[in-house]
DOPAKE-786590 format. One record per residue (C-alpha): residue number from 1; residue in three letters; x, y, z; chain. Coordinates in Angstrom, 2 decimals. Each point is the difference from the previous one (the first is absolute). Example, Ala and Ser with C-alpha at 12.3 -4.5 7.8 and 13.67 -1.06 7.14 Angstrom:
2
    n  res       xx       yy       zz  chain
    1  ALA    12.30    -4.50     7.80      A
    2  SER     1.37     3.44    -0.66      A
// end
This chain:
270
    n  res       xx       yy       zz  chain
    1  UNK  -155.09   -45.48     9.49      A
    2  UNK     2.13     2.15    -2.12      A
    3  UNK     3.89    -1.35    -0.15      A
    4  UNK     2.85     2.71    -1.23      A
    5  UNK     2.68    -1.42    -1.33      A
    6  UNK     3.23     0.94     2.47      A
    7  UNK     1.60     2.54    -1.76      A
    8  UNK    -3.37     2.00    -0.19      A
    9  UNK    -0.57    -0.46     3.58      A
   10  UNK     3.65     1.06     1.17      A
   11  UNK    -0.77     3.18    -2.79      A
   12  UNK    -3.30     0.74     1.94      A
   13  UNK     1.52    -0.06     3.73      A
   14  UNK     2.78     2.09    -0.87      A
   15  UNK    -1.88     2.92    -1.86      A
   16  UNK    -2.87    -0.40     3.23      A
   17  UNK     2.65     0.60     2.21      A
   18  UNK     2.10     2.71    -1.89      A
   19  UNK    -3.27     1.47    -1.10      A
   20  UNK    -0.49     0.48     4.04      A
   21  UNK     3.37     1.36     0.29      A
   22  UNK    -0.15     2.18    -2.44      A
   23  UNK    -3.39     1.45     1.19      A
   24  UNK     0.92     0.65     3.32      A
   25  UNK     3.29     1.88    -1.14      A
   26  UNK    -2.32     2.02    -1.63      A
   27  UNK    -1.79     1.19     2.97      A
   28  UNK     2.97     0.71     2.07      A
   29  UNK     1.19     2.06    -2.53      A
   30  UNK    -2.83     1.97     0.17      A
   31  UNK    -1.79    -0.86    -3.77      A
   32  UNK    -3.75    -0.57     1.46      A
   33  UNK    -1.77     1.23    -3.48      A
   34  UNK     1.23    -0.30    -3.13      A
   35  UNK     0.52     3.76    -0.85      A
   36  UNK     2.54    -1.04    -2.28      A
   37  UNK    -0.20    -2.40    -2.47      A
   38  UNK     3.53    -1.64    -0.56      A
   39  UNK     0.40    -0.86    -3.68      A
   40  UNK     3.44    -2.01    -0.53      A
   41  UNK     2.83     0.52    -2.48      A
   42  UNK     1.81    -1.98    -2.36      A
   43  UNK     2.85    -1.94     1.67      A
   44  UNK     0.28     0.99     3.85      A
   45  UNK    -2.56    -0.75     2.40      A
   46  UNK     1.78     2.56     2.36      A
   47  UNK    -1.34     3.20    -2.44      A
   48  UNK    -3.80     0.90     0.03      A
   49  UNK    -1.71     2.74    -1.36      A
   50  UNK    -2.73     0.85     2.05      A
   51  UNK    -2.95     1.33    -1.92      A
   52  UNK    -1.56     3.95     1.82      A
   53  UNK     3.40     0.18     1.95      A
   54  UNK    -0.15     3.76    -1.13      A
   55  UNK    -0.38     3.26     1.60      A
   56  UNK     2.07     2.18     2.53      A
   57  UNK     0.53    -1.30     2.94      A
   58  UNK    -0.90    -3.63    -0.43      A
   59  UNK     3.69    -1.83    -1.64      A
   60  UNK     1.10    -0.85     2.84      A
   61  UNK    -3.16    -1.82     1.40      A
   62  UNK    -0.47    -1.27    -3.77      A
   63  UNK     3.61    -1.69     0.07      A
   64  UNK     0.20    -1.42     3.60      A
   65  UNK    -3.26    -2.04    -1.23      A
   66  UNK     1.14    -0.64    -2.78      A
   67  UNK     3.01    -1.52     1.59      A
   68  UNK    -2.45    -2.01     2.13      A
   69  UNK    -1.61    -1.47    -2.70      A
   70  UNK     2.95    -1.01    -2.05      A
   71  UNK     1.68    -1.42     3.27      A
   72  UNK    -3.56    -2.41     0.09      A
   73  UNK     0.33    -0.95    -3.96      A
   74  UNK     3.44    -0.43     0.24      A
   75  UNK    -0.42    -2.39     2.83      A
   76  UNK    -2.72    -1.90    -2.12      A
   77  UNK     1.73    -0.56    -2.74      A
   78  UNK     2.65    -1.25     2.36      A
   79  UNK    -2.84    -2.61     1.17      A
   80  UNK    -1.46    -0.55    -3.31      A
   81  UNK     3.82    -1.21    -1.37      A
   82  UNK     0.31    -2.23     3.17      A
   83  UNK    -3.10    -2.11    -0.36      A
   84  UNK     0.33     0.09    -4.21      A
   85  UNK     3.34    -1.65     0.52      A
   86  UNK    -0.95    -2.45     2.52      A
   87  UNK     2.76     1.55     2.69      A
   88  UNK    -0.18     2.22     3.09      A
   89  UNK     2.11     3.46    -0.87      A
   90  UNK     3.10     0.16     1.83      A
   91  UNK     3.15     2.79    -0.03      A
   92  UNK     3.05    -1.62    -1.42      A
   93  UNK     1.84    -2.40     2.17      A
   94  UNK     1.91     2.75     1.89      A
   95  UNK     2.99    -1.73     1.68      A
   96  UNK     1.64    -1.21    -3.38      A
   97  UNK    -1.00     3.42    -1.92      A
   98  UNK     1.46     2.67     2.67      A
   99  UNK     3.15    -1.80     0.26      A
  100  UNK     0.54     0.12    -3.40      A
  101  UNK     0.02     3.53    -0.26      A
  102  UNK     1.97     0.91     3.28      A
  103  UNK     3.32     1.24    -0.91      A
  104  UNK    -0.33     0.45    -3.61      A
  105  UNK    -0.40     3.32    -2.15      A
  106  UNK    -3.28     1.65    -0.06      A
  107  UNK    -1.11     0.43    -2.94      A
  108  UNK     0.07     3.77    -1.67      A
  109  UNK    -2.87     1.73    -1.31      A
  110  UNK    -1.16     3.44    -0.62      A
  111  UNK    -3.91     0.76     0.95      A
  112  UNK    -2.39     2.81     0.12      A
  113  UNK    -0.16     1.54     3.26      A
  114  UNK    -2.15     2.60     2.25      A
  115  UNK     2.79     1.53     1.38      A
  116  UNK     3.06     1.84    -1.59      A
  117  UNK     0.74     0.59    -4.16      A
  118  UNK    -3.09    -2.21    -0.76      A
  119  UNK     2.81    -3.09    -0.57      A
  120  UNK     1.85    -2.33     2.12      A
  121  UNK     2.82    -2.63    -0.68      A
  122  UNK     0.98    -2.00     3.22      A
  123  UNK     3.81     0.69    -1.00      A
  124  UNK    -0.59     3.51     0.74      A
  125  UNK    -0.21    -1.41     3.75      A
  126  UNK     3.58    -1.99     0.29      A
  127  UNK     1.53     0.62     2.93      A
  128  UNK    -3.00     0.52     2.19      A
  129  UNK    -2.34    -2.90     1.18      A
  130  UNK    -3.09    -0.45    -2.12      A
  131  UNK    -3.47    -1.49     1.62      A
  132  UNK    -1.91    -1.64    -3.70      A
  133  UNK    -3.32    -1.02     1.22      A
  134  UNK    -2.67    -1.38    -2.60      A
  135  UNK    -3.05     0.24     0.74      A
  136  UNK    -3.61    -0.89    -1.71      A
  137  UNK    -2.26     3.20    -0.74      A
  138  UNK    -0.05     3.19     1.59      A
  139  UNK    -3.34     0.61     1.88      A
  140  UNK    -0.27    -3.00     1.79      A
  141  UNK    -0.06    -0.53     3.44      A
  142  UNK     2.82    -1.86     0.26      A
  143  UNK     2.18     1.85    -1.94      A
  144  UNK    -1.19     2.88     1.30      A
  145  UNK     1.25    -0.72     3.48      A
  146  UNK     3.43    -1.09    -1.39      A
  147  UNK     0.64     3.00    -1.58      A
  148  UNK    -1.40     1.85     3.66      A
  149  UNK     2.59    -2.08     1.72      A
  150  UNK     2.69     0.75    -2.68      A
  151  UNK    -0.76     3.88     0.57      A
  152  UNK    -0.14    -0.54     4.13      A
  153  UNK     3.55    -1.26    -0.24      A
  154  UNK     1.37     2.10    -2.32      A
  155  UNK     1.59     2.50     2.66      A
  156  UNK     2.05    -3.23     0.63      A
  157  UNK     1.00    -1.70    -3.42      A
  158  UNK     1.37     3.67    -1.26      A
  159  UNK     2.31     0.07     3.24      A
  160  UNK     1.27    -2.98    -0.53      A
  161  UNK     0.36     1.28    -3.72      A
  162  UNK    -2.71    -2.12    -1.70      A
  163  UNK    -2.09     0.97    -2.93      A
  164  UNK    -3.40    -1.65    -0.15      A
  165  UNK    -1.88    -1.14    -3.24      A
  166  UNK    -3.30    -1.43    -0.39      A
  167  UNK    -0.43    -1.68    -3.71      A
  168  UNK    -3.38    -1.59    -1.21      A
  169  UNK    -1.46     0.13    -3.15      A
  170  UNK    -2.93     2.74     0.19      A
  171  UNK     1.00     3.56    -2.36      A
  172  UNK     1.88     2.75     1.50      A
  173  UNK    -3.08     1.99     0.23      A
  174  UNK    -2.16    -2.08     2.24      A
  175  UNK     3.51    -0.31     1.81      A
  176  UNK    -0.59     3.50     0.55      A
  177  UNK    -3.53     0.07     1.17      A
  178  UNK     1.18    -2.04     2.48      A
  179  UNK     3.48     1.49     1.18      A
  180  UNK    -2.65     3.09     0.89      A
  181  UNK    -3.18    -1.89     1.61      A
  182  UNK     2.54    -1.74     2.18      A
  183  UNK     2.66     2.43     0.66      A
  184  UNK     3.05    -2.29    -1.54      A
  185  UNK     3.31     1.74    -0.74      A
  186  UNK     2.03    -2.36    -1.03      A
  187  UNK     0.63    -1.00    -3.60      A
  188  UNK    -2.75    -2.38    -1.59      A
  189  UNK     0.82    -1.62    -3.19      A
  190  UNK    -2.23    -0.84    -3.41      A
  191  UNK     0.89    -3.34    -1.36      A
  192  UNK    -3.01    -0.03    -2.33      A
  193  UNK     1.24    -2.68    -2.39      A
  194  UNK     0.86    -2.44     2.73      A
  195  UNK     3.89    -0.18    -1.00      A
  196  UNK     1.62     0.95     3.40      A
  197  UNK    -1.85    -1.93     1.53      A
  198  UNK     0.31    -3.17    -2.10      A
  199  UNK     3.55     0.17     0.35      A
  200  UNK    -0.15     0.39     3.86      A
  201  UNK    -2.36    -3.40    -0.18      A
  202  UNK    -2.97     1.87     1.73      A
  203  UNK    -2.17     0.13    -3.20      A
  204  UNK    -3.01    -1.90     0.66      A
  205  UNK    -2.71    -0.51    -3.29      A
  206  UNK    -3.45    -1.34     0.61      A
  207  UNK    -2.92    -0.08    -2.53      A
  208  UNK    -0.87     3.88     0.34      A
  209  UNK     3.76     1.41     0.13      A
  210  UNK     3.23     0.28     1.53      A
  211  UNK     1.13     1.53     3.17      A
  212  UNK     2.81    -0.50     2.43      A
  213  UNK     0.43    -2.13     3.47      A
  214  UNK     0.42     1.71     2.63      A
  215  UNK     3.77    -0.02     1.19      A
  216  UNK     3.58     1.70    -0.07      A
  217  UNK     2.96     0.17    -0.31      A
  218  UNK     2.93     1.74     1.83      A
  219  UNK     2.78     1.25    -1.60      A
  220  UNK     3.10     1.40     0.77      A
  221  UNK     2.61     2.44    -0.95      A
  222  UNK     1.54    -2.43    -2.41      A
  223  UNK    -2.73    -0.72    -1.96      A
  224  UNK    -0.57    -3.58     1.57      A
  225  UNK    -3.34    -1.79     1.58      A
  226  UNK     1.07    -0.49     3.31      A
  227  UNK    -3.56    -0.84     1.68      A
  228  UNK    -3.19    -0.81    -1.61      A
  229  UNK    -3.76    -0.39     1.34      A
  230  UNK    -2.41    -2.78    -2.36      A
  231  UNK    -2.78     0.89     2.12      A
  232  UNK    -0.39     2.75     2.32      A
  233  UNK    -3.05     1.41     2.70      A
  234  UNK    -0.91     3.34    -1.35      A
  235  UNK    -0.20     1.51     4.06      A
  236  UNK     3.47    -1.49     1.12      A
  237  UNK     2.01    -0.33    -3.17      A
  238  UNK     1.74     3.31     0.58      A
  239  UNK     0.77    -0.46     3.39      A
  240  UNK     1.88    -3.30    -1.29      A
  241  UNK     1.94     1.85    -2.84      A
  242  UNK     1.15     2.84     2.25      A
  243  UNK     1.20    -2.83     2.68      A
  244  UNK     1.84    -2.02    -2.88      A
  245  UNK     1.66     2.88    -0.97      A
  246  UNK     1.09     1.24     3.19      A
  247  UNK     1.86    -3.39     0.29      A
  248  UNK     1.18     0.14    -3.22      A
  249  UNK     1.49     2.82     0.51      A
  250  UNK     1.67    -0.29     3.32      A
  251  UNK     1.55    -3.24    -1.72      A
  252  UNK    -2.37    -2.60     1.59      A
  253  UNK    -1.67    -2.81    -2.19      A
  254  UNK    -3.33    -0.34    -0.27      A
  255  UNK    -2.09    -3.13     0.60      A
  256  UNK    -0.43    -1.65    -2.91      A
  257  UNK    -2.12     1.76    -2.53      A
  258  UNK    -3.63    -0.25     1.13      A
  259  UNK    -3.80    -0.29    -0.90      A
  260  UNK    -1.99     2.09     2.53      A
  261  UNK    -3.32    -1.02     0.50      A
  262  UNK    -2.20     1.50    -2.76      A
  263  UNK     0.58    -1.17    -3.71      A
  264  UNK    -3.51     0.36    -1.76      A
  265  UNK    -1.56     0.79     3.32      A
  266  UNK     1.30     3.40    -0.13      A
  267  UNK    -1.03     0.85    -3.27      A
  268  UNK    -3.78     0.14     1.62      A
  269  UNK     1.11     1.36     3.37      A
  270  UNK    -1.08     3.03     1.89      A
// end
């Protein structure tokens, strides 16, 4: 009988299972045949050329698999890091981390954007509210129905005087391609070197790349974090910011700052 010594057997489980995972998300997203081979660059996981993703007419499909398959590696390499260093994967401890940040000043930056001169400092926005949300890739299906939920509300946030940002890492062209496959108006943001994100604490690195955790942060006229989100559920998280601000607003306080039910979940949901 062939014996494995522990670590290899806790290695094996995890890719079986992730390997599953990953498979399936695959399928839901539509990728059946592998029309496109994904090739991966240098340093993110999130970014993959896609070889015969040419021709009119076919970007869009080419990218929205694409974003499939990088949402599957991604997740892997998540996996592979979690058995490798003999712990289960877990978003920061969110209780201690969100307090920390509530009530102190956000910090400034100054990003690519889709919208607007091309540029975009968050000081440019004092005095109005400011919704930061980081997010991991664009294309993927949980992000995807974030930033669907972000444009659903925002009739709602710009009434109440609220600008909306979405940040992750991906370049400010695929930002593009997907502002226009999924209708989004509001800015999104290019932080391609990770910094913004590092200094909001949402940077996460596994073997393949960087990318950051889904959550946010709300700001307000002064400049301060006066609610933050470690982990949020792509299909409600809106709803939540838009009720936290309403009570912000009206000069109600909040229950404490929350994780919604979610964290890495969401990254793979649909």
């Amino acid at each position: 009988r062939l014996s494995l010594p522990g670590e290899m057997v806790q290695l094996v489980s995890a890719l079986a299972v992730l390997g599953v995972m990953a498979l399936l998300q695959l399928v839901c997203s539509g990728f059946v045949s592998p029309l496109e081979r994904p090739v991966a660059r240098l340093g993110r996981c999130e970014r993959l050329a896609v070889s015969g993703c040419g021709g009119e007419g076919r970007g869009v499909e080419a990218v929205s698999r694409r974003g499939a398959i990088h949402e599957s590696l991604g997740f892997l390499a998540l996996g592979t890091a979690m058995a490798l260093g003999g712990t289960a994967w877990a978003p920061p401890a969110a209780a201690a981390a969100v307090k920390s940040v509530v009530g102190s000043k956000a910090p400034d930056f100054t990003l690519e954007t889709t919208s607007g001169s091309g540029k975009l400092s968050l000081s440019d926005l004092q005095g109005r509210w400011v919704v930061l949300y980081f997010y991991p890739a664009d294309f993927s299906s949980g992000c995807t129905l974030e930033a669907k939920r972000f444009q659903d509300g925002l009739p709602r946030f710009k009434a109440m005087d609220a600008e909306v940002l979405g940040v992750s890492v991906d370049d400010i062209d695929r930002h593009r391609d997907f502002c226009g496959k999924n209708k989004i108006t509001f800015p999104l943001l290019s932080d391609f070197d990770g910094k913004v994100s590092f200094d909001y604490g949402t940077l996460l690195t596994t073997e393949l790349g960087s990318f950051a955790q889904r959550q946010t942060f709300l700001i307000d006229p002064q400049g301060k974090i006066r609610y933050a989100w470690e982990s949020v559920s792509p299909a409600r998280h809106a709803d939540d910011v838009l009720r936290v601000l309403e009570e912000l607003q009206a000069g109600k306080k909040p229950s404490s700052s929350r994780i919604e039910a979610g964290g890495l979940d969401g990254f793979l949901s649909s």
